[in-house]
C-alpha positions in Angstrom: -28.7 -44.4 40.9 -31.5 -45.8 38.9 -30.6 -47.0 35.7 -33.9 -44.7 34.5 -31.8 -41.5 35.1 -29.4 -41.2 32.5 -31.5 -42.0 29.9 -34.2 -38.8 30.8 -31.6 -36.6 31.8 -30.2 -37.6 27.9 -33.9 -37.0 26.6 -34.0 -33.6 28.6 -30.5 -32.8 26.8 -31.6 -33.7 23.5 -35.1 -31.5 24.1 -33.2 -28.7 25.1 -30.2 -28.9 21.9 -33.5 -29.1 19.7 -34.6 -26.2 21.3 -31.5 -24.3 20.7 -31.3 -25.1 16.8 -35.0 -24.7 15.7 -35.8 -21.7 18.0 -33.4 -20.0 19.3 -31.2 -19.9 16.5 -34.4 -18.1 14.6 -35.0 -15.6 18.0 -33.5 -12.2 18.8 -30.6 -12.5 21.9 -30.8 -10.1 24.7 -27.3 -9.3 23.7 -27.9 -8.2 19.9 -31.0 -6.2 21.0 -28.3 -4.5 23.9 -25.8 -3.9 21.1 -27.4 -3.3 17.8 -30.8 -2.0 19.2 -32.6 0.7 17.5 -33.0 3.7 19.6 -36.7 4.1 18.4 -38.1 0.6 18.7 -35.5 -1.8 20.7 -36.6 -5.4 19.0 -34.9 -3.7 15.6 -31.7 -5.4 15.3 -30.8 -4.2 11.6 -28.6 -7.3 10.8 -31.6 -9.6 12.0 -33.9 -7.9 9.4 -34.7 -9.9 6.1 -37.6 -8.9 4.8 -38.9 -5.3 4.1 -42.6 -4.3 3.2 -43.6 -0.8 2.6 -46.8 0.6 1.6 -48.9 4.0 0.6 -52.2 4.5 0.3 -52.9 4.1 -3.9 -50.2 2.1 -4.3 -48.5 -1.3 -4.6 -47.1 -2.9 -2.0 -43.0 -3.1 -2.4 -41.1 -5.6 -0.4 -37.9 -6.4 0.0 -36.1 -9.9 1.2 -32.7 -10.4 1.9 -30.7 -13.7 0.2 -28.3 -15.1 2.4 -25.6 -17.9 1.7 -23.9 -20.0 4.3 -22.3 -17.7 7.1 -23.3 -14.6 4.8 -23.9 -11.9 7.4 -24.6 -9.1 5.0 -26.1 -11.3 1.9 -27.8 -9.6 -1.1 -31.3 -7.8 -1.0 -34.2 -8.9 -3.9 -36.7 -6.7 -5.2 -39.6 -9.5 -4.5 -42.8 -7.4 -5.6 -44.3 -5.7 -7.6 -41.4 -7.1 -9.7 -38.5 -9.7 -9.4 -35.3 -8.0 -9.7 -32.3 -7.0 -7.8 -32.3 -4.6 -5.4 -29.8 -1.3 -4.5 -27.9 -2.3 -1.7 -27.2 0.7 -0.8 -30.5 2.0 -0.9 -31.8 -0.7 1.6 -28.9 0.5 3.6 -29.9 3.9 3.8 -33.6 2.7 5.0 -32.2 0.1 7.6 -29.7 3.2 8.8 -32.9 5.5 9.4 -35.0 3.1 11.1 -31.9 2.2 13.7 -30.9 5.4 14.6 -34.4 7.4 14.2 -35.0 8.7 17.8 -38.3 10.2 19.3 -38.9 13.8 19.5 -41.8 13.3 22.0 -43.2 10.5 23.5 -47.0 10.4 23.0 -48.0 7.0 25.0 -50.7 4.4 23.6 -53.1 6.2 20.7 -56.7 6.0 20.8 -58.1 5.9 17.2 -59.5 9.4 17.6 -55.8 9.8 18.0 -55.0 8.0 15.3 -57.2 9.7 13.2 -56.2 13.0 13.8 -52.5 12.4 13.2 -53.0 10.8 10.0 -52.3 7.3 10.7 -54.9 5.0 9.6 -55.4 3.6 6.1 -53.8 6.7 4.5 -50.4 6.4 6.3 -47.1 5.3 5.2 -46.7 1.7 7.2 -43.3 -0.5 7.0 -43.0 -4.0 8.5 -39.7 -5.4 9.1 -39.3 -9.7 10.0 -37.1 -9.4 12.5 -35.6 -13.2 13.0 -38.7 -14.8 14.3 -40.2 -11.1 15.2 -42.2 -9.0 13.0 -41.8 -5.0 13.9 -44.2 -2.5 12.4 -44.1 1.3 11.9 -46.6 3.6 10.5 -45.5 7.3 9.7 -48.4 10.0 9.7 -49.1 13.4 9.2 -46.3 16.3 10.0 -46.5 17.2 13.6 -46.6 21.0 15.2 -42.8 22.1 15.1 -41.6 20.0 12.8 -41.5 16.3 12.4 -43.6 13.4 11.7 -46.6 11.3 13.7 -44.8 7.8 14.0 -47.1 4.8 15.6 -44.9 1.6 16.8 -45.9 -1.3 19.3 -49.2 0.7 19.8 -47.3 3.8 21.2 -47.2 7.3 19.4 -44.4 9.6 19.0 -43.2 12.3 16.9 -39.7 11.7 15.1 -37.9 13.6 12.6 -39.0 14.0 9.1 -36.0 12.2 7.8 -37.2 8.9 8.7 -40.4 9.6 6.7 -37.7 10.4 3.7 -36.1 7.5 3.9 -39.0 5.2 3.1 -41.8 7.0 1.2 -39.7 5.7 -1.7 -41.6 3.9 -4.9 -40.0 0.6 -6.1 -38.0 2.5 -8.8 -35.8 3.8 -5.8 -35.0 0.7 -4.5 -34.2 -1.4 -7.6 -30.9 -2.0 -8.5 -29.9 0.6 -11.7 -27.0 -2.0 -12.7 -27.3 -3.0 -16.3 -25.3 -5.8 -15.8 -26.5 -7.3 -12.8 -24.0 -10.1 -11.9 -21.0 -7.7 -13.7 -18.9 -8.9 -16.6 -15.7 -8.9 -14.7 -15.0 -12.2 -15.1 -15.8 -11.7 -19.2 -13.4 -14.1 -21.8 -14.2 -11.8 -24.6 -15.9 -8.4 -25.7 -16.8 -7.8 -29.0 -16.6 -3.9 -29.7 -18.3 -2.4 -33.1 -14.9 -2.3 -35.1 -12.7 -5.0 -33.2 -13.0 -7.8 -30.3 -11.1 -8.4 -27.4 -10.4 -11.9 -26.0 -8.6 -13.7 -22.8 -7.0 -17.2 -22.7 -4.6 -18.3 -20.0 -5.3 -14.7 -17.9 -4.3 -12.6 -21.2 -6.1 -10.6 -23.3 -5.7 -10.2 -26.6 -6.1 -7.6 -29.4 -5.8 -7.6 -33.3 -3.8 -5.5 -35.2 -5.3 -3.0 -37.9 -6.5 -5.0 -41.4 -8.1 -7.7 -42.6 -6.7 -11.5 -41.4 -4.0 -9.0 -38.8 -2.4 -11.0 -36.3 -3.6 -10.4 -32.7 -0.9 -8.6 -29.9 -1.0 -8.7 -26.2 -3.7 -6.5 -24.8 -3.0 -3.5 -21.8 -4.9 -5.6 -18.8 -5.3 -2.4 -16.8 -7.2 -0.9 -19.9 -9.5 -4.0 -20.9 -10.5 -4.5 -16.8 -11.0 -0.8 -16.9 -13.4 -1.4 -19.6 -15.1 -4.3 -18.1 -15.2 -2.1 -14.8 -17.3 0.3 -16.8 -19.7 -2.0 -18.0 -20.1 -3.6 -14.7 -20.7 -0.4 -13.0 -23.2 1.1 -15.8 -26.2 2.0 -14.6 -29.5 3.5 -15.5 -30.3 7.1 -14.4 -34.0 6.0 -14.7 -35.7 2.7 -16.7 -37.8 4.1 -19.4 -40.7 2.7 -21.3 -39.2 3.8 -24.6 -38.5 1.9 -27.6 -34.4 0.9 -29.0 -36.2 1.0 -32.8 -35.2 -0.7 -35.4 -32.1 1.5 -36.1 -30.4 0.6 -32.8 -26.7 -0.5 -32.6 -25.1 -3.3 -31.3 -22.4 -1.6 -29.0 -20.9 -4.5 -27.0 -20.9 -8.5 -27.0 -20.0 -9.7 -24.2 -19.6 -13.4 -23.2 -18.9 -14.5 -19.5 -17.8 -18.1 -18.6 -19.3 -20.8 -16.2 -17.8 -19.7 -12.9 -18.4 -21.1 -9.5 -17.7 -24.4 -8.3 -17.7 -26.8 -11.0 -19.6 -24.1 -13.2 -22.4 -23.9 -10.8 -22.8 -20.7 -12.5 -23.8 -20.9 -16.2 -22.1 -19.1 -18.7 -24.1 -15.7 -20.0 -24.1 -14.1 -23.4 -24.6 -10.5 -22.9 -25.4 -7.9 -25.8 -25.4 -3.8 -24.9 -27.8 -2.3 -27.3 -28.2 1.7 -27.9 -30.6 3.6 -29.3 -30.8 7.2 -29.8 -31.5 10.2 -26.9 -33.5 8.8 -23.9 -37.3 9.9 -24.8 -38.2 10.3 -21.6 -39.9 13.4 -20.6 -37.0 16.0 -18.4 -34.2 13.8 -19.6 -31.0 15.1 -20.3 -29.8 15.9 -24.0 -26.5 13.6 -22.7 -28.4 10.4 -22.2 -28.9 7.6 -23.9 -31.3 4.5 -24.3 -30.1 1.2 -24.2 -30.5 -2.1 -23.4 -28.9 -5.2 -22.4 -30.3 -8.4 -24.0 -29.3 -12.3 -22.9 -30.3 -15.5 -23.7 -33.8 -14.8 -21.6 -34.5 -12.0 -24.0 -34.7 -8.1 -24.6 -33.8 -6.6 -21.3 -35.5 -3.5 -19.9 -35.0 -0.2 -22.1 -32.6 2.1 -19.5 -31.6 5.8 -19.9 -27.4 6.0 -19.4 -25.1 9.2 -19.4 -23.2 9.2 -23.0 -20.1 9.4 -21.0 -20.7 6.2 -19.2 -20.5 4.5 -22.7 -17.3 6.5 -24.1 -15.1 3.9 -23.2 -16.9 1.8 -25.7 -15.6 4.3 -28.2 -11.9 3.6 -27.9 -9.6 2.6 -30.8 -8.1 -0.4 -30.8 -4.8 0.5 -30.3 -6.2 2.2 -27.1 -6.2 -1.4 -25.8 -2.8 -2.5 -27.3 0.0 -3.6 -25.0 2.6 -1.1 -25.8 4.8 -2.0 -22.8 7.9 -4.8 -24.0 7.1 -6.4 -20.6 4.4 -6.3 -18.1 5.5 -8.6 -15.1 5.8 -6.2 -12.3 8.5 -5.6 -9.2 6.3 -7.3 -7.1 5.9 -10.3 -9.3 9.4 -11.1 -10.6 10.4 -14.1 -9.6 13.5 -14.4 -11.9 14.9 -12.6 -14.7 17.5 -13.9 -17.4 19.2 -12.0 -20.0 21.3 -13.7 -22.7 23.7 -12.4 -25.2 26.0 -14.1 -27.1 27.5 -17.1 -25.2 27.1 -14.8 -21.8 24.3 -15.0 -19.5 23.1 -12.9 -16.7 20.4 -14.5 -14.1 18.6 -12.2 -11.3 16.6 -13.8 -8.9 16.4 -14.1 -5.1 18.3 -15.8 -2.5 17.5 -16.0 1.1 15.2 -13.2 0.6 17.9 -10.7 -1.2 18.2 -10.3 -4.5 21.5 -11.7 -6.1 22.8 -11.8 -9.9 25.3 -14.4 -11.8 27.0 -13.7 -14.6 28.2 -16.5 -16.5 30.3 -17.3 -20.2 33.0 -14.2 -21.1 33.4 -12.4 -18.0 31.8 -15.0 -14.7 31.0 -12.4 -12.3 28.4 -12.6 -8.9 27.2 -10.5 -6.3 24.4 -9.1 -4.2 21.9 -6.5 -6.5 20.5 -3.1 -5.1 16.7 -3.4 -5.0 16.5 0.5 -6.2 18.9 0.1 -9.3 16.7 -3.2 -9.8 13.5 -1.4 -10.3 15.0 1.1 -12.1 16.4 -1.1 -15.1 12.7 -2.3 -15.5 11.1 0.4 -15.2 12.9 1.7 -18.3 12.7 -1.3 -20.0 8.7 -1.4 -19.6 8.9 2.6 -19.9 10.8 1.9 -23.1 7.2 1.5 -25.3 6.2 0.3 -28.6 5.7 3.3 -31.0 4.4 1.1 -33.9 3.7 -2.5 -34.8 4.7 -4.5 -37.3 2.8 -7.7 -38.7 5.5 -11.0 -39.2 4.9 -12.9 -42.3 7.0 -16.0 -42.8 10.7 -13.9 -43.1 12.2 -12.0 -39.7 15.7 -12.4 -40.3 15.7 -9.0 -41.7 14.1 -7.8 -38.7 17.3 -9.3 -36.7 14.9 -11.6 -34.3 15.8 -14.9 -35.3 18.5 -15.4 -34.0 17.7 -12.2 -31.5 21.1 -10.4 -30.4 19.5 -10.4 -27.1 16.7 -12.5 -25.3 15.2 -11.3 -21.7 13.6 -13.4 -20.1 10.9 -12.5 -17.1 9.4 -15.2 -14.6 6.6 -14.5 -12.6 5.8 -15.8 -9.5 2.5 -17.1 -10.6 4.3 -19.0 -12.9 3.9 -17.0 -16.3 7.1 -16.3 -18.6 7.5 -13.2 -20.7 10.2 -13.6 -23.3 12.0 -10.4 -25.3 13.6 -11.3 -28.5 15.9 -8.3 -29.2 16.3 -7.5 -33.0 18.2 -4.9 -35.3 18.3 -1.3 -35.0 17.3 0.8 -38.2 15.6 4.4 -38.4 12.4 3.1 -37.1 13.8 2.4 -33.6 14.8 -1.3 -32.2 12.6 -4.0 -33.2 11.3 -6.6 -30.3 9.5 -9.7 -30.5 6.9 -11.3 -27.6 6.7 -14.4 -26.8 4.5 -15.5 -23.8 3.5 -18.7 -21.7 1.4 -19.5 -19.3 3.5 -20.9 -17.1 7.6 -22.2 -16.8 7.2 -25.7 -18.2 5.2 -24.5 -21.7 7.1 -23.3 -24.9 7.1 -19.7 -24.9 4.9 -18.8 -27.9 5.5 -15.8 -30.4 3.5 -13.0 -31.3 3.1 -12.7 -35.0 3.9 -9.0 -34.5 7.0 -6.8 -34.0 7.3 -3.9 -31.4 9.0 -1.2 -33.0 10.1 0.9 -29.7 12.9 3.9 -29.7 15.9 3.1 -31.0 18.0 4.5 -27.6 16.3 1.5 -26.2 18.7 -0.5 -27.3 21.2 -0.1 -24.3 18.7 -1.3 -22.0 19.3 -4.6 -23.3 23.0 -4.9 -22.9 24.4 -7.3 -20.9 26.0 -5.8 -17.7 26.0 -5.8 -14.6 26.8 -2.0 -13.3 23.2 -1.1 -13.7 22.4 -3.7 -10.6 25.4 -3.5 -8.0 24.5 -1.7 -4.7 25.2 2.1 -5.2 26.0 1.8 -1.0 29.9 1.7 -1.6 30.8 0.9 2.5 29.2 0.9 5.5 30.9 2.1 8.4 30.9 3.2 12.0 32.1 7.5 11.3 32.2 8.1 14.8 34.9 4.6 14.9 37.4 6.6 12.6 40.5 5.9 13.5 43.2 6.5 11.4 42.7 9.0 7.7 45.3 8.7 4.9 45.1 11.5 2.0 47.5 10.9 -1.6 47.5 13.9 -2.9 49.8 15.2 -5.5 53.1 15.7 -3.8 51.9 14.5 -0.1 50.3 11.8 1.6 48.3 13.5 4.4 47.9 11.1 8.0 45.4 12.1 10.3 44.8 10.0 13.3 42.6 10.3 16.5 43.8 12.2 19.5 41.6 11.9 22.6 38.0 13.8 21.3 39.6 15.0 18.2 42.0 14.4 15.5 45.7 15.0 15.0 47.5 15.8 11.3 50.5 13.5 11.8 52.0 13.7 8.3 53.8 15.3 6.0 53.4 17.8 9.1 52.6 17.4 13.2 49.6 19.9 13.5 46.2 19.8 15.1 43.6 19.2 12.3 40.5 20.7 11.8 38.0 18.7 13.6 34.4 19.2 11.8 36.1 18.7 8.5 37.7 15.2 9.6 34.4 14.4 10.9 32.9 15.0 7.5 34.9 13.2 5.7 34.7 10.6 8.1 30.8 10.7 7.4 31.2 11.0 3.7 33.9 7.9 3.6 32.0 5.8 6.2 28.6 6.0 4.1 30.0 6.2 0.9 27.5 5.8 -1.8 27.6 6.2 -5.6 24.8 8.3 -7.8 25.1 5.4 -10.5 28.4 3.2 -12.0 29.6 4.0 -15.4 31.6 1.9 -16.2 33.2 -1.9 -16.3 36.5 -0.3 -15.7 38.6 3.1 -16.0 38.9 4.7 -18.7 41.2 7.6 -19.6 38.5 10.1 -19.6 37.6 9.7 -15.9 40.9 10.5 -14.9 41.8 7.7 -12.3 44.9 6.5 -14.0 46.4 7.9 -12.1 44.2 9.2 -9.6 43.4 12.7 -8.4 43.3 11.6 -5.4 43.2 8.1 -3.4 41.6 8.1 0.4 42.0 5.2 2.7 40.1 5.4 6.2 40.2 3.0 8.8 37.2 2.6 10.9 37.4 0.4 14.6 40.3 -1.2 15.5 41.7 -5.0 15.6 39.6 -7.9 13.9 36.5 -5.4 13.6 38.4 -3.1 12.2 37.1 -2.1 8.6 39.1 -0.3 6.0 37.1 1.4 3.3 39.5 2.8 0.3 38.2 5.6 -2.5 40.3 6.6 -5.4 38.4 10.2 -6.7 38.7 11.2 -11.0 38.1 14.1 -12.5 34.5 15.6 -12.6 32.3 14.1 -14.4 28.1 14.7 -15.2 26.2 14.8 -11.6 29.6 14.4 -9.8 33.3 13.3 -9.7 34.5 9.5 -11.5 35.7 7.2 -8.5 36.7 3.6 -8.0 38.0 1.5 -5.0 40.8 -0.3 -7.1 42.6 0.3 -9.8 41.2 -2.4 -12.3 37.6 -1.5 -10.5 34.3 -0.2 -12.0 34.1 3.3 -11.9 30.9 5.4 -10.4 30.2 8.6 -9.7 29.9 10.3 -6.0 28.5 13.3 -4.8 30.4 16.5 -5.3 30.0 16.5 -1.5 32.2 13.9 -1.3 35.4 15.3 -3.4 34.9 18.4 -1.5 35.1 16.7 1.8 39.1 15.7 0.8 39.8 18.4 -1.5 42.1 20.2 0.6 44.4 19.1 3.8 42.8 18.9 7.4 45.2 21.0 9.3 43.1 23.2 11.7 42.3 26.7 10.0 42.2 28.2 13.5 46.1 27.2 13.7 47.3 30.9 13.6 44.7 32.6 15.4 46.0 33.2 19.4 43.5 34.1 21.9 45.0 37.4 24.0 44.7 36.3 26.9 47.8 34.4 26.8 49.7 36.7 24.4 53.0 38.1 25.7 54.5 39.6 22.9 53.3 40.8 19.1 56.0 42.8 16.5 53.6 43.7 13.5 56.6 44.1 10.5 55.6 46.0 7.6 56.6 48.8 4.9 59.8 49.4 6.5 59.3 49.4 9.9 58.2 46.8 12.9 56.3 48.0 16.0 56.4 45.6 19.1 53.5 45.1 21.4 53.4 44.0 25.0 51.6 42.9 27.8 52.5 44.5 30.4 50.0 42.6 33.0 47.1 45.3 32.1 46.8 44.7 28.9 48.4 45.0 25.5 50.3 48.5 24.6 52.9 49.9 21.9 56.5 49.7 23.2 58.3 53.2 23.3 59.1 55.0 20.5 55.7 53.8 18.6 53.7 56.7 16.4 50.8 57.9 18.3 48.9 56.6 15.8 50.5 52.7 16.6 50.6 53.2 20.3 46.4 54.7 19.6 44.4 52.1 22.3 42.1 51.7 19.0 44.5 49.8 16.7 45.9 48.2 19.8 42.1 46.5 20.2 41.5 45.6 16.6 45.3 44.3 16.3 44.3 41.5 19.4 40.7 40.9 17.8 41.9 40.3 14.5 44.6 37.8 15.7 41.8 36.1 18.0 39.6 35.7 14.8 42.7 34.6 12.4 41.3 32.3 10.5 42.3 30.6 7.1 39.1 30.2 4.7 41.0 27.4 3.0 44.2 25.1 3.6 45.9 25.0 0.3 48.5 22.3 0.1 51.4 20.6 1.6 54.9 21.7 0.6 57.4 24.4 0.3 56.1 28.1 -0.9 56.5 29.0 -4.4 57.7 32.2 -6.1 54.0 32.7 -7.0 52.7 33.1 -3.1 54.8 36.3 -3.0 56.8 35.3 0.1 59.9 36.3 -1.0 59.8 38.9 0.8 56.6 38.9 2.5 54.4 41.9 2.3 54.2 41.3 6.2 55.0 39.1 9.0 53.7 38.9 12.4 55.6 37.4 15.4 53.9 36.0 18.0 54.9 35.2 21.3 52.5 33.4 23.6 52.6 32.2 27.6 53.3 28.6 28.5 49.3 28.1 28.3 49.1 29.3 24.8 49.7 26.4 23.2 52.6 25.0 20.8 54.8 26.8 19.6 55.0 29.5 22.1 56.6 31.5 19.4 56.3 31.9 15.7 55.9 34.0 12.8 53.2 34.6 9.9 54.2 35.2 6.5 52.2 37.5 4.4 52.4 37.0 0.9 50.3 38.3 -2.4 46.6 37.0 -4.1 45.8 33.9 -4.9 44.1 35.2 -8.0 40.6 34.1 -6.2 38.9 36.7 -5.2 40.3 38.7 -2.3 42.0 35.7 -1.1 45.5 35.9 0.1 48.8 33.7 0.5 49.7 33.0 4.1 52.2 30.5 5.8 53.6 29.9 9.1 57.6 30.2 8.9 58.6 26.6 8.9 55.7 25.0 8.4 55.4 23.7 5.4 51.4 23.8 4.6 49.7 27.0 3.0 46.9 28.7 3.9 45.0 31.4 2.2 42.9 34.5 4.0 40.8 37.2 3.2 42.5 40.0 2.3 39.8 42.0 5.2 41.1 39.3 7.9 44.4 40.7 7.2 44.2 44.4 6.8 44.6 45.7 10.5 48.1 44.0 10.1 49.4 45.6 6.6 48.4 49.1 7.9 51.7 50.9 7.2 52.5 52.6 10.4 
């Protein structure tokens, strides 16, 4: 190879990468024309356009240039004539959007001027030129057409297209100037000087004075001062207007704005809002206003505004006013430390879960529910100031210095929020600010007291019931194995037997299978509506308990055990604990109600027919015997007609099918009260070898309960009572 080769291919290289950065760069690619293409004229690539120049016969020329930074697709669009100024985005937006998607109607083919003449587009038409990259596309809209529509000429060609293209650029320069008053925004504003106060920022807080001559300055609401700067950056003119302020105008805001960018590549701006009396403009409203907005170039341009754009100017000071104790939100705590006394209390997370640690009279740790969390501050920021009071040289009296309490909020941008709590008198609770900037500056004090209500105060206390998790245990229901109920006077035992559940104690019975289930859902879930207190006291009624439930869950090592000891009722529930020295919450009613009464099976005394050999129904006196004789179920001899009638033989074997107790009362022997002694009835029962155990036995029926039309029932030798409706019963206390 010749040693001449690598240096022209390397000059045929360089030719070609010069190629690529000075022309095509500026040049249109096959591919955006493909993709972004108007439909109307295909070299219109709307994000390629950046510079606009419309004009109408009579009038000035207005044009349009877009200002791009580095890598700024979108960049920001300038008014460049008949006037220097910004221009409305959105407005430009609007025109670009018509051009892309305007689509022909008809095609006419290449105009003659005869043709253009007669569809109105020489001198008097309405032309736009767009620079497309290195490409310059022009349009020139004429007359309407026949049928609707408007004559368009592009690239030599004529068409007709819809009259909303037309409409989107026989627009004046007033359309397409920016109506911001404020035309780089004052959002980034250190203070704002109102007519009867100021407001000012240092390190990222705002601050506003208290009522009177020489009054100390308090924390200011940051959503209600950037609401206020929002306004101000958003006001705009309905129209400019060539009216005059007068001499009478007011000065409605001062507003400065600091260096910002890089270095302060932008300068700092001192802005003044200036308003005059009703717009003078010919068809204004009675609701606008003129105004203006001066800087250090000078008088700006007179505007006409809505009076209700400018009525956040007219808020009070206090509108502005932190009333909140403390501002830092959920999302921003970092850490939160309560002192009181020689104990401490210290929230923060670990390992991504929030965890708290007591410390001093009574050390105590442990995991903190996110919900109870949020809901201690939320009352405390809920918890607002309803006055303020100035601080001269004296706060003792005030109870602040020392505080009986200090709360202390980090952020996680670094900023501290301090609460001093002070005394309680008929005001309310008195707190005292103080703020930094960040965790390694002194905290500094407001000169001011919040005065916030007095029932406040508890908010402030230093436990730590308000923060454990309210989930009490967490368990596998379906995994229940074993159920143990103190009640007075019994200790009930249920355990599993294959897909159910057997009452093993103080009796051998099935149990009731849905209601174990529940209260294996109840236990394994178990979750308290909020703790009340440290430990029992005698008014929740756990010393000694109502009643104390112990459920076992899995078996061997995974086995988990999960104990409740239920109270008395108390507000929203019933007072529970899972030790005897233990806090005390409250759970659902749902829950009390699930152990409330034993699980032996309400079905127990029921006996389906079809294995029933034998029924004596005993009552008033007498006893009438009924047996199957293989074709069913009949009187034995010497029954009344009215016993041995095929009618009471069918609802006597239905209403023993359906026997069933609507509650279980209690373990134990019967009492004189269940009026078993005698029984107002008994039924014998004597089932197949099918029918389950025991083939025989007898039900006792006794008197009322006293609820309703419920009645006392047992099974003879069983010691567990039941109680029925008094309807369930009837076909069986018929006297015969």
């Amino acid at each position: 190879m010749s040693a001449r080769v690598p240096v022209v291919l390397g000059v045929i290289a360089a030719a070609l990468f010069a190629f690529i950065v000075f022309v095509e760069r500026d040049s249109l690619s096959s591919g955006q024309v493909r993709s972004e293409g108007a439909r109307l004229v295909e070299r219109f690539v709307r994000s390629r356009v950046d510079r606009i120049a419309l004009r109408r016969a009579g009038e000035g020329e207005v044009v349009l240039v877009r200002e791009r930074e580095d890598d700024d697709l979108l960049g920001d669009w300038r008014l460049e004539a008949p006037m220097d100024a910004d221009a409305d985005d959105d407005a430009v937006s609007s025109l670009l959007g018509a051009v892309q998607w305007a689509d022909a109607r008809r095609r006419l083919g290449p105009l003659s001027d005869g043709d253009r003449a007669q569809f109105g587009l020489g001198e008097e038409a309405l032309q736009a030129e767009f620079a497309v990259a290195n490409e310059t596309v022009a349009l020139r809209l004429g007359g309407e057409a026949p049928g609707g529509g408007r004559y368009l000429e592009a690239d030599g060609e004529g068409s007709v297209v819809g009259a909303d293209l037309f409409e989107a650029l026989d627009h004046g320069v007033g359309h397409f100037r920016s109506k911001r008053l404020f035309a780089r925004g004052v959002l980034e504003a250190d203070r704002v000087e109102l007519e009867a106060f100021a407001l000012e920022r240092a390190d990222e807080r705002w601050r506003v004075p208290l009522e009177g001559a020489d009054a100390p300055s308090v924390l200011g609401a940051r959503g209600r001062v950037e609401e206020l700067l929002r306004a101000l950056t958003d006001l705009e003119a309905v129209r400019f207007s060539q009216g005059s302020l007068g001499e009478d105008a007011k000065v409605r805001a001062r507003i400065h704005v600091p260096a910002t960018g890089l270095d302060g590549e932008v300068p700092a701006r001192d802005l003044v809002l200036r308003e005059g009396g009703a717009c003078p403009d010919e068809g204004a409203e009675p609701t606008e206003r003129l105004v203006r907005v001066d800087d250090e170039a000078g008088p700006g341009e007179a505007a006409c505004v809505l009076a209700s754009d400018l009525e956040l100017l007219d808020r009070a000071a206090d509108a502005y006013r932190e009333l909140r104790p403390a501002t830092v939100s959920d999302l921003e705590l970092e850490r939160l430390v309560l002192r009181r006394g020689d104990d401490t209390l210290t929230v923060e997370q670990r390992e991504g879960a929030w965890r708290y640690a007591r410390t001093g009279g009574r050390a105590d740790e442990g995991a903190v529910d996110d919900d109870a969390l949020a809901e201690w501050l939320s009352s405390i920021r809920n918890a607002r100031a309803e006055a303020f009071v100035p601080l001269g040289e004296r706060t003792g009296s005030y109870g602040v210095e020392p505080p009986v309490a200090q709360l202390e909020l980090v952020a996680s941008d670094g900023r501290v929020e301090v609460v001093d709590v002070g005394a309680v008198s008929t005001e309310g609770l008195y707190l005292r600010r103080r703020l930094a900037s960040d965790v390694d500056a002194e905290p500094v004090p407001e000169r001011a007291l919040l005065v916030v209500p007095a029932d406040a105060e508890p908010l402030y206390a230093l436990r730590t019931l308000h923060l454990r998790p309210r989930r009490i245990a967490e368990a596998d229901a379906e995994a229940l194995e074993l159920l143990e109920v103190t009640r007075p006077g019994a200790t009930e035992r249920v355990s599993t037997e294959g897909a159910g559940f057997r009452v093993e104690a103080p009796v051998e019975v099935a149990a009731e299978a849905s209601a174990v289930r529940e209260a294996a859902r109840q236990l394994a879930g178990l979750e308290a509506v909020r703790f009340v207190a440290e430990a029992p006291a005698p008014e929740h009624g756990l010393s000694p308990p109502q009643l104390v439930v112990v459920g076992t869950f899995g078996g061997g090592e995974d086995a988990k055990v999960v104990t409740l000891r239920l109270g008395l009722p108390g507000p929203g529930g019933t007072y529970a604990s899972t030790t005897p020295e233990g806090a005390v919450f409250l759970v659902r009613p749902s829950v009390a109600e699930a152990f409330a009464q034993p699980f032996v099976d309400r079905d127990l005394l029921a006996t389906d027919p079809l294995y029933l050999e034998r029924l004596e129904v005993v009552g008033a006196g007498t006893s009438v015997v009924y047996r199957d004789d293989g074709s069913g179920l009949s009187a034995s001899e010497g029954a009344t007609p009215e016993d041995a009638d095929p009618e009471r033989v069918d609802a006597l074997r239905s209403a023993l099918e359906a026997l069933r107790a609507r509650r279980v009362i209690a373990f134990g022997p019967a009492a004189p009260a269940d009026g078993l002694t005698p029984p107002r009835g008994s039924l014998r029962v004597l089932r197949d070898a099918d029918g389950g155990e025991p083939r025989e036995y007898t039900i006792l029926i006794g008197g009322p309960t006293g609820e309703g039309d419920l009645v006392y029932v047992r099974r003879e030798g069983l010691d567990v009572g039941f109680a029925y409706a008094a309807a369930d019963l009837a076909p069986f206390l018929r006297a015969p």
